[in-house]
N, C-alpha and C positions, 0 to 999 in steps of 0.2 A: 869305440863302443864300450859300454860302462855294466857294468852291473852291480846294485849293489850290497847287501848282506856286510855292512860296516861293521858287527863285532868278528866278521869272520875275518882270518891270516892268509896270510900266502897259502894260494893252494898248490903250487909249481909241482909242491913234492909227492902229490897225490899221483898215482900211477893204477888206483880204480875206482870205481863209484863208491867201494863199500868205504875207500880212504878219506871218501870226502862225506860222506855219513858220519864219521869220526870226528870230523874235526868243526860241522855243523851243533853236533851233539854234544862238544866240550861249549863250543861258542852259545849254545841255548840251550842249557839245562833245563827250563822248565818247559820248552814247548812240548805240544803233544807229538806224538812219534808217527803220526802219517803228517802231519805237517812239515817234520824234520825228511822225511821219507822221499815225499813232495819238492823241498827244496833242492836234495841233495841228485836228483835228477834235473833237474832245470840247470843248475851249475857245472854240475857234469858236462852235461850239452855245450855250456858256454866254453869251458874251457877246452874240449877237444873237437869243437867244429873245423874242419882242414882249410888251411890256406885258400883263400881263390873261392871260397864257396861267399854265396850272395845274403844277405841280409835285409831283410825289412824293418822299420823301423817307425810305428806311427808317430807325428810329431802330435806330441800334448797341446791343447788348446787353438789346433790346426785343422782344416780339414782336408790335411795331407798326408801322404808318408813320404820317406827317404828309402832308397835302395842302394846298399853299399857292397865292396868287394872286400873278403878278408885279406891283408895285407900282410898278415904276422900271428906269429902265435899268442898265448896266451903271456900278460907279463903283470907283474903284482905291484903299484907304484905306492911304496908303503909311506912314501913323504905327500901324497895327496892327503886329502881331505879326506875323513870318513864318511863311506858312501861313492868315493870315486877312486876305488884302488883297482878293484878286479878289472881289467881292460883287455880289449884285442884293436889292434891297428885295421884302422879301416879305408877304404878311398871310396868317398860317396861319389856315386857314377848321376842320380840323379836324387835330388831333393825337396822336390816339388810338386808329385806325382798325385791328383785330385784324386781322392778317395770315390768322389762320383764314378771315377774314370775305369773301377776296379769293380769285375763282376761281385754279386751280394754274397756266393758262396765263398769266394777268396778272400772277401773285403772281412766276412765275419771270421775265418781262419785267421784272416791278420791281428783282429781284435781279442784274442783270445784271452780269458783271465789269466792266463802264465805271463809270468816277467821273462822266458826264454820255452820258446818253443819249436817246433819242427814244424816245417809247412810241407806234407807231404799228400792231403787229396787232391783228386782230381787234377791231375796233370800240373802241380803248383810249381813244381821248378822248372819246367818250360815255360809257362807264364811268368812267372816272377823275370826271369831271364829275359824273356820280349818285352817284358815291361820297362825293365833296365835298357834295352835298347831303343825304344818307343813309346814308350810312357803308354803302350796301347795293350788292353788287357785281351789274349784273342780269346779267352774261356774254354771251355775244354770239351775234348772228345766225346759223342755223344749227350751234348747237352741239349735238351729239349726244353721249349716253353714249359713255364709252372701250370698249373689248372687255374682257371678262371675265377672258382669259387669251390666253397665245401663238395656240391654235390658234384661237381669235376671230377675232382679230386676222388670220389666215393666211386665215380663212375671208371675210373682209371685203375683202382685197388680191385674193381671185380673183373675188367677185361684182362690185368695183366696178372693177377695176383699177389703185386708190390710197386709201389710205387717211390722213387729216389729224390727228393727236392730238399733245397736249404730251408734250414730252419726260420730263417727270416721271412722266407718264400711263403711255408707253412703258415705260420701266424699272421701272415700278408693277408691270408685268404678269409679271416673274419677281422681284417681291417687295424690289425696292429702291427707297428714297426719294430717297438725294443723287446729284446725277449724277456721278460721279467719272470721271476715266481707265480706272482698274478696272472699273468698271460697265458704261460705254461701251463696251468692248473685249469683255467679256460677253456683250452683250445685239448688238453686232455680231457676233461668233461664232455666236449662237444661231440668229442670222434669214436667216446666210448657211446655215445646217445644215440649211435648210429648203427654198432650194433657187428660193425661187416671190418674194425681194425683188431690188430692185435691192442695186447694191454699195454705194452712196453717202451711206447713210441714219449712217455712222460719222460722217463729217465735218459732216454738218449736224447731228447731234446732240449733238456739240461746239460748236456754236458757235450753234445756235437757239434759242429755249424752245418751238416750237413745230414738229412734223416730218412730213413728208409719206413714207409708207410706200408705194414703187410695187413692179407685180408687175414 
């Protein structure tokens, strides 16, 4: 498993996040500092995930992922090619695993705009795990069908007082798939026309795969 960040060095000798902030911040002097901030957590993650923990791995231009086992620690191979230094040993368990095959809340956690992230809602490392043994996604504890339509969906926020669905799910419901700015702005519009959500639901569903719809 590769990750890359080519003008960065050996990170071996970092021993905290703030150390690898340092050595991001000599390597990109001009980037802005919640960008450097941004990365230096993503790398973090890379280099002290523990042995034996599992990984996902969308393949690009597929419409699958790989799920691997970590094999070895963190090792810096400075005679590779730039772009394929940072590495961890891996033994792919499967690599073929139909993205259809993966419920839309886990599938959109896997897609995440991070290059190294943590898959930690709704029961994801129990999944991820039966997936690696079954390629079968079982979904997770207390999950309920999405609402049919808006006015479901409206009807659900006033019997329970909140409502928990993916965001794909959300935007499903006036008939869009990718979640885009457009879409976003949309389906925020929509929900404020109605009168009976909170206002907030725009910003986490920029930035969650999974979104809590309150009255």
């Amino acid at each position: 498993m590769i990750a890359g960040w080519e003008e960065v060095g050996d990170l071996s000798g970092c021993t905290s996040i703030a150390d690898v902030g340092d050595v991001l911040a000599q390597a990109y002097p001009d980037e802005l500092p919640g960008r450097v901030d941004n990365w230096k957590h993503q790398l973090w993650r890379f280099i002290t995930m523990e042995t034996g923990d599992l990984v996902v791995m969308p393949r690009k231009f597929l419409k699958v992922v790989a799920i691997g086992r970590l094999t070895g620690g963190y090792e810096y191979r400075s005679e590779a090619a730039a772009g394929f230094r940072h590495t961890r040993k891996v033994e792919w368990v499967r690599t073929q695993i139909e993205r259809a095959a993966i419920s839309g809340d886990l599938r959109d956690s896997i897609g995440a705009f991070l290059t190294v992230s943590e898959l930690r809602r709704r029961d994801a490392a129990l999944r991820v795990e039966t997936l690696a043994q079954t390629g079968v996604d079982p979904g997770y504890k207390g999950a309920v069908e999405p609402p049919t339509d808006p006015k479901a969906l409206e009807q659900d926020v006033r019997d329970e007082g909140t409502r928990q669905l993916t965001a794909r799910d959300l935007i499903g419901l006036w008939g869009w798939q990718r979640r885009t700015v457009d879409v976003i702005g949309l389906v925020d519009r929509e929900l404020a026309a109605r009168h009976c959500f909170s206002d907030h639901v725009l910003s986490q569903m920029a930035r969650d795969a999974s979104v809590t719809v309150p009255r």
